[in-house]
C-alpha positions in Angstrom: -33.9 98.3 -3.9 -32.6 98.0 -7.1 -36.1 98.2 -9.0 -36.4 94.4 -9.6 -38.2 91.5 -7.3 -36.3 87.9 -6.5 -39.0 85.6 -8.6 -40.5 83.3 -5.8 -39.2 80.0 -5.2 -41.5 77.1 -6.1 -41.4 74.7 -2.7 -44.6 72.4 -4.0 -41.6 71.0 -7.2 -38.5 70.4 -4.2 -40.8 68.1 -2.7 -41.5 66.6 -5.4 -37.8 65.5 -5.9 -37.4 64.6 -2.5 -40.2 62.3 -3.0 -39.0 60.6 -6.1 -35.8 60.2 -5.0 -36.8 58.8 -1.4 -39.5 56.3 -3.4 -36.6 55.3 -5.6 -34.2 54.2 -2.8 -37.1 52.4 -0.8 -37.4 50.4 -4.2 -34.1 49.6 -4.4 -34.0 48.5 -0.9 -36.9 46.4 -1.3 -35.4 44.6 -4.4 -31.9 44.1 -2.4 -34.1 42.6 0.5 -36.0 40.7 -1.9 -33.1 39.2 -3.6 -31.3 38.1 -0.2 -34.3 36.6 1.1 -34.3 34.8 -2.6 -31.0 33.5 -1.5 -31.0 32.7 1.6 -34.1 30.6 0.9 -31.5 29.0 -1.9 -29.1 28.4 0.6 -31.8 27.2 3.2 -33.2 24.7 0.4 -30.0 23.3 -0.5 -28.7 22.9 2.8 -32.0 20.6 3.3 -30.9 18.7 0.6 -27.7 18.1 1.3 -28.3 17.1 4.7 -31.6 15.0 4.0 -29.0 13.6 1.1 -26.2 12.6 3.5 -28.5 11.0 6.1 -30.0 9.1 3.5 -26.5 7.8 2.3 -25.7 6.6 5.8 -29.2 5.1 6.3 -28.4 3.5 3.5 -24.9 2.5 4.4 -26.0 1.0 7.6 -28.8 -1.2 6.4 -26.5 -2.5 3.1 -23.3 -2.8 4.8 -23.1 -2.2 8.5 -26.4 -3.8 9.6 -26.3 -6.2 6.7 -26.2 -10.1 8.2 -23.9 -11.1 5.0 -21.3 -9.1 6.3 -21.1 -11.1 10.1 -17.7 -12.3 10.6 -18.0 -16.3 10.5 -14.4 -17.1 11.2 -11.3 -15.5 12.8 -8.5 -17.4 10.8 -5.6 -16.9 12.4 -2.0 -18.0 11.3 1.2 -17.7 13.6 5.0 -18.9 13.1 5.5 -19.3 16.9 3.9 -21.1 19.9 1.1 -18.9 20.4 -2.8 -20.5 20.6 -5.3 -18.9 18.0 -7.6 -18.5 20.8 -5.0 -16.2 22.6 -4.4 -14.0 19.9 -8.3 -14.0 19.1 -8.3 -12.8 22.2 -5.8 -10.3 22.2 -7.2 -8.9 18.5 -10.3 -8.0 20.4 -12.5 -9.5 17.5 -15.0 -12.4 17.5 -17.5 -13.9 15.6 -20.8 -11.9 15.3 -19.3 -8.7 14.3 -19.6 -6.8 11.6 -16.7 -7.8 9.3 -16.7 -3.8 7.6 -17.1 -2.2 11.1 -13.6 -3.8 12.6 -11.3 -1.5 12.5 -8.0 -3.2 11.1 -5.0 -0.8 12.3 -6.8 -1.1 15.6 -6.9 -4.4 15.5 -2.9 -4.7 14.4 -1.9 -2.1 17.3 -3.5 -3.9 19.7 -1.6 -7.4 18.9 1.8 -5.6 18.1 1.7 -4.1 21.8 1.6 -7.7 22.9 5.8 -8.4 24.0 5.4 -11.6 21.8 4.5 -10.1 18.9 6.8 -8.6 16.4 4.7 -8.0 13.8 0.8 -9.3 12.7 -1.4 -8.4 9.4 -4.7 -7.9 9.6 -6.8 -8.1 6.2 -10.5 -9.0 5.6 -11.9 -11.6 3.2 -15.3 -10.7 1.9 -18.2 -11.8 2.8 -17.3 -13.2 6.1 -14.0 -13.8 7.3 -11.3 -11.9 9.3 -7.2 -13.2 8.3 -5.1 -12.5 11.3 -0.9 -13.8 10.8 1.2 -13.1 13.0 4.8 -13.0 13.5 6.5 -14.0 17.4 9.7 -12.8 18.7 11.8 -16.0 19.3 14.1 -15.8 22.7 18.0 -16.2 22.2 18.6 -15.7 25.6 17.6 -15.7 29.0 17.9 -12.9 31.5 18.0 -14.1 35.1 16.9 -11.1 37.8 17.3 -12.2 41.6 14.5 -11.3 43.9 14.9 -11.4 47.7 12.6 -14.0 49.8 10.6 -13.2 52.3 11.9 -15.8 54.2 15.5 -14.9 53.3 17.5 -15.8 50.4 17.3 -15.2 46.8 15.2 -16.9 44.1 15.6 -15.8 40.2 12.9 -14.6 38.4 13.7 -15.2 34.4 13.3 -13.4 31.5 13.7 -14.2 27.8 15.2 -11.1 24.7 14.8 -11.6 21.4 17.6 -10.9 18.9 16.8 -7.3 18.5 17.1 -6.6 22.4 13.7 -6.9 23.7 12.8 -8.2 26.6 10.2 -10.4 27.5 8.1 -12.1 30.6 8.5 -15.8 30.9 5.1 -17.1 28.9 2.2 -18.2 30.4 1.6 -22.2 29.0 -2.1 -21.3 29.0 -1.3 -18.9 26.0 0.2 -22.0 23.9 -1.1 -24.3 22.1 0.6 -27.8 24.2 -0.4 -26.2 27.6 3.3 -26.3 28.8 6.3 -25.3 26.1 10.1 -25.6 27.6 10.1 -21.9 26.1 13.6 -20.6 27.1 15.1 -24.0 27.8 18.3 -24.6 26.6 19.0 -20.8 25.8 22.4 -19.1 27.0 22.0 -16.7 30.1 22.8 -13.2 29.7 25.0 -11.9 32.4 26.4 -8.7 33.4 22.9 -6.5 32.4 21.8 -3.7 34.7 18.7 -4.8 35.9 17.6 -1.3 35.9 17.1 -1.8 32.1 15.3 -4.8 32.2 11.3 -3.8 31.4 8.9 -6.1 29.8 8.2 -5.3 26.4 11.2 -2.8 26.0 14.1 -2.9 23.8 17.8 -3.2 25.8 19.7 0.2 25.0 23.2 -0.7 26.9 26.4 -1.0 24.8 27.5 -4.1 26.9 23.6 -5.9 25.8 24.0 -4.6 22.5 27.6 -6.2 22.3 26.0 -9.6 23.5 23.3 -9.5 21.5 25.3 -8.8 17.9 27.8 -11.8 19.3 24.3 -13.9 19.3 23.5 -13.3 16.0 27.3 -13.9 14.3 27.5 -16.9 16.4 24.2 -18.2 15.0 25.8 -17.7 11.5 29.7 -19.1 12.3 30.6 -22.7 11.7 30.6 -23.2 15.4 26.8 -22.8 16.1 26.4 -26.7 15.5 29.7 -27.6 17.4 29.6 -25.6 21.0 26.6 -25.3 23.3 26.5 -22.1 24.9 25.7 -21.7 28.1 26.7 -18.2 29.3 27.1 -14.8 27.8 28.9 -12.6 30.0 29.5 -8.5 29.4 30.3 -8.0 32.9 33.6 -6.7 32.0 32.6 -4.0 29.3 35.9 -4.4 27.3 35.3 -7.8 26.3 33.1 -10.6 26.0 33.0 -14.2 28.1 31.2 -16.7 26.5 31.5 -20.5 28.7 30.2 -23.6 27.2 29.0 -26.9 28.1 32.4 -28.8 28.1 33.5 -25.7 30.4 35.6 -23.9 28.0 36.0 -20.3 28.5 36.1 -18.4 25.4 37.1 -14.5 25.7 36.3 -12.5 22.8 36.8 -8.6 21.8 33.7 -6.4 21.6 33.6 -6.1 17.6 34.9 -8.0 15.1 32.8 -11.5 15.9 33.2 -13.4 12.4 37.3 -13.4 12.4 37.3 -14.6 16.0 34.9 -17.0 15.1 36.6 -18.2 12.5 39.3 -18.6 14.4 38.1 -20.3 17.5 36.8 -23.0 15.0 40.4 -23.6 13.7 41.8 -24.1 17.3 38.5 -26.2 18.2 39.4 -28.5 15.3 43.3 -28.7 16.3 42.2 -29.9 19.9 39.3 -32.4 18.2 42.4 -34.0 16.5 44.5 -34.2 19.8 41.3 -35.0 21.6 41.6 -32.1 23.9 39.0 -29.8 25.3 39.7 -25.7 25.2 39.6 -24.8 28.7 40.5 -21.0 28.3 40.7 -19.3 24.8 41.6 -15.8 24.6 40.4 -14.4 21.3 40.8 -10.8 22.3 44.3 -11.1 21.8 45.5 -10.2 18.2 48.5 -12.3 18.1 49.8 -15.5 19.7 46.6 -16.7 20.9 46.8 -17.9 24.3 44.8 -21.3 25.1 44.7 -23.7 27.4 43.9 -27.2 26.8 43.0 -30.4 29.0 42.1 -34.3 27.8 38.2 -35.1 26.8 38.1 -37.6 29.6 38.7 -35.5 32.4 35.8 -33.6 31.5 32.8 -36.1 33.1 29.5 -35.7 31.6 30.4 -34.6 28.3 30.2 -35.8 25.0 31.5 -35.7 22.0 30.8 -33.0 18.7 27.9 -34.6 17.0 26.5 -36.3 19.2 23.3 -34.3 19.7 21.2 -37.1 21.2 18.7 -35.8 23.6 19.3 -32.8 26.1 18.0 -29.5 25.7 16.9 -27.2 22.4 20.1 -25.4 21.1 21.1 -21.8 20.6 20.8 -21.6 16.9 
C-alpha cells in the first residue's frame, strides 16, 4: 500500500533453532541421568561393601569369640559374707558352666541376684579365659517381725519375718538355700512390735515413722556401751510417742523417739549404779528429761537369770 513488500520470513532457519536447542536439552538430560545412574551405582556398591564388611566382622566375631571353646566358662566362683550356698546363688545368677564367658551378660546377671530379698548388693566381673567372679553381699536380720495368721482349726499361729537394718523385710530362709542345711537364722533377735502389718511385704523396705524409730534405736544400740550388757528381747513402737524396749532380766526401758546415744548413755550409768547394789532395773523411764524415774528390785528375785558377763551358751545376741 505503501509501495514496499514485507521481505518473507525464512521458516526452514526457526526450525533450525528449535532443533538445536531441543537436542541440546536432550543432552543435558542424558548426562544428568547418566551421572545419577553413576551414583547410585556408587551408592549401590558401597552399600555392598559395607554390609558384606559388617557381616564379615560378626562372622568373624562369632567364630573368634562367641563360638570360640577357649572362651567356655569352666568355673562360677562365687564369694558371699553371709549364710548363703554357692550353689543357690549359681542358681539365682542364671549362669553355669558351658556358656560362653563373653556372651553373659553381667548387669543381667547382677539384677537378677540383687532382686533376691537376701541380697544387698553382688558384683559380677569376668576373668579371662574361663571364669565367671560372683561376691555377694547378704542383708543380716536385726530383728524379727512376728504376723499372726488365723488356723483353720481356730486359733492363731505366727508366721515370722526377719528386717535388716535399713528396713527391709525379709521371708524366713529356706535351710536348703544354706550351706549347713538348717541355720538358727533369726534366733536370738529382738521382736519388732507395734508394725502395721499392712506394711509388711517381702523384699520391701518399711516406710512407717514408728519402724523407722525402731530401726535407728537398733543401730545406736548396736554402737552404745550396753550392746554387750543387756539382751534385748522386745522393741516396741506401739505407742508412737515413745519407744519400749524389755530385756531378758525383765526390765522395761522407755525411751523418747530421737536422741538414742544420750539415753543410752544414760541408761548405762543407772545399769552400773544397780550392778553395784546388785539390783535389777525393773522400769526405766528415759523419756523423761529430768529426775529419771526407775524402779529397782534384788538380782535374786529374778529366777533364771544371770549375771553381766556371763555369756555362756543361750542364743546369738543383738549386736
Amino acid at each position: 500500500m505503501f509501495g514496499w513488500r514485507r521481505k518473507p520470513v525464512n521458516r526452514r532457519r526457526g526450525r533450525e533453532r528449535l532443533l538445536g536447542v531441543r537436542m541440546r536439552a536432550e543432552a543435558a538430560r542424558a548426562a544428568r541421568v547418566r551421572l545419577l545412574s553413576r551414583w547410585c551405582g556408587l551408592v549401590l556398591a558401597l552399600g555392598l561393601v559395607v554390609y558384606g564388611g559388617w557381616w564379615g566382622s560378626v562372622w568373624l566375631r562369632d567364630r573368634l569369640l562367641y563360638e570360640n571353646p577357649h572362651f567356655r566358662i569352666r568355673r562360677v566362683e562365687v564369694e558371699s559374707d553371709g549364710v548363703l550356698s554357692a550353689g543357690t546363688l549359681r542358681r539365682w545368677a542364671g549362669v553355669r558352666p558351658g556358656m560362653n564367658l563373653l556372651a553373659v551378660d553381667l548387669a543381667q546377671v547382677k539384677r537378677s541376684l540383687e532382686l533376691v530379698p537376701y541380697v544387698a548388693r553382688a558384683s559380677v566381673e569376668r576373668v579371662l579365659p574361663d571364669t565367671l567372679r560372683i561376691q555377694v553381699w547378704e542383708r543380716r536380720p536385726i530383728a524379727v517381725l512376728q504376723v499372726p495368721v488365723p488356723l483353720p482349726a481356730g486359733g492363731l499361729d505366727f508366721v515370722e519375718y526377719g528386717v535388716d537394718e535399713a528396713g527391709v523385710v525379709l521371708p524366713v530362709l529356706d535351710p536348703r538355700l544354706t550351706d549347713g542345711g538348717t541355720v538358727a537364722w533369726l534366733h536370738g533377735l529382738p521382736i519388732l512390735r507395734g508394725v502395721g502389718y499392712q506394711e509388711l511385704q517381702p523384699g520391701r523396705r518399711l516406710e512407717s515413722a514408728r519402724a523407722r524409730a525402731a530401726l535407728a534405736w537398733l543401730r545406736a544400740f548396736a554402737r552404745s556401751p550396753m550392746a554387750g550388757l543387756a539382751d534385748v528381747r522386745e522393741v516396741s513402737v506401739a505407742d508412737g510417742d515413745v519407744l519400749e524396749v524389755v530385756t531378758a532380766e525383765g526390765s522395761r526401758i522407755t525411751f523418747a523417739p530421737d536422741g538414742f546415744e544420750r539415753q543410752l548413755l544414760r541408761w548405762r550409768e543407772i545399769y552400773e549404779v544397780g550392778l553395784r547394789q546388785e539390783r535389777w532395773i525393773e522400769t526405766l523411764d528415759l523419756a523423761v528429761g529430768n529426775n529419771v524415774p526407775v524402779q529397782w528390785r534384788p538380782m535374786e528375785t529374778n529366777t533364771g537369770t544371770s549375771r553381766p558377763g556371763d555369756r555362756s551358751g543361750g542364743a546369738r545376741k543383738h549386736v
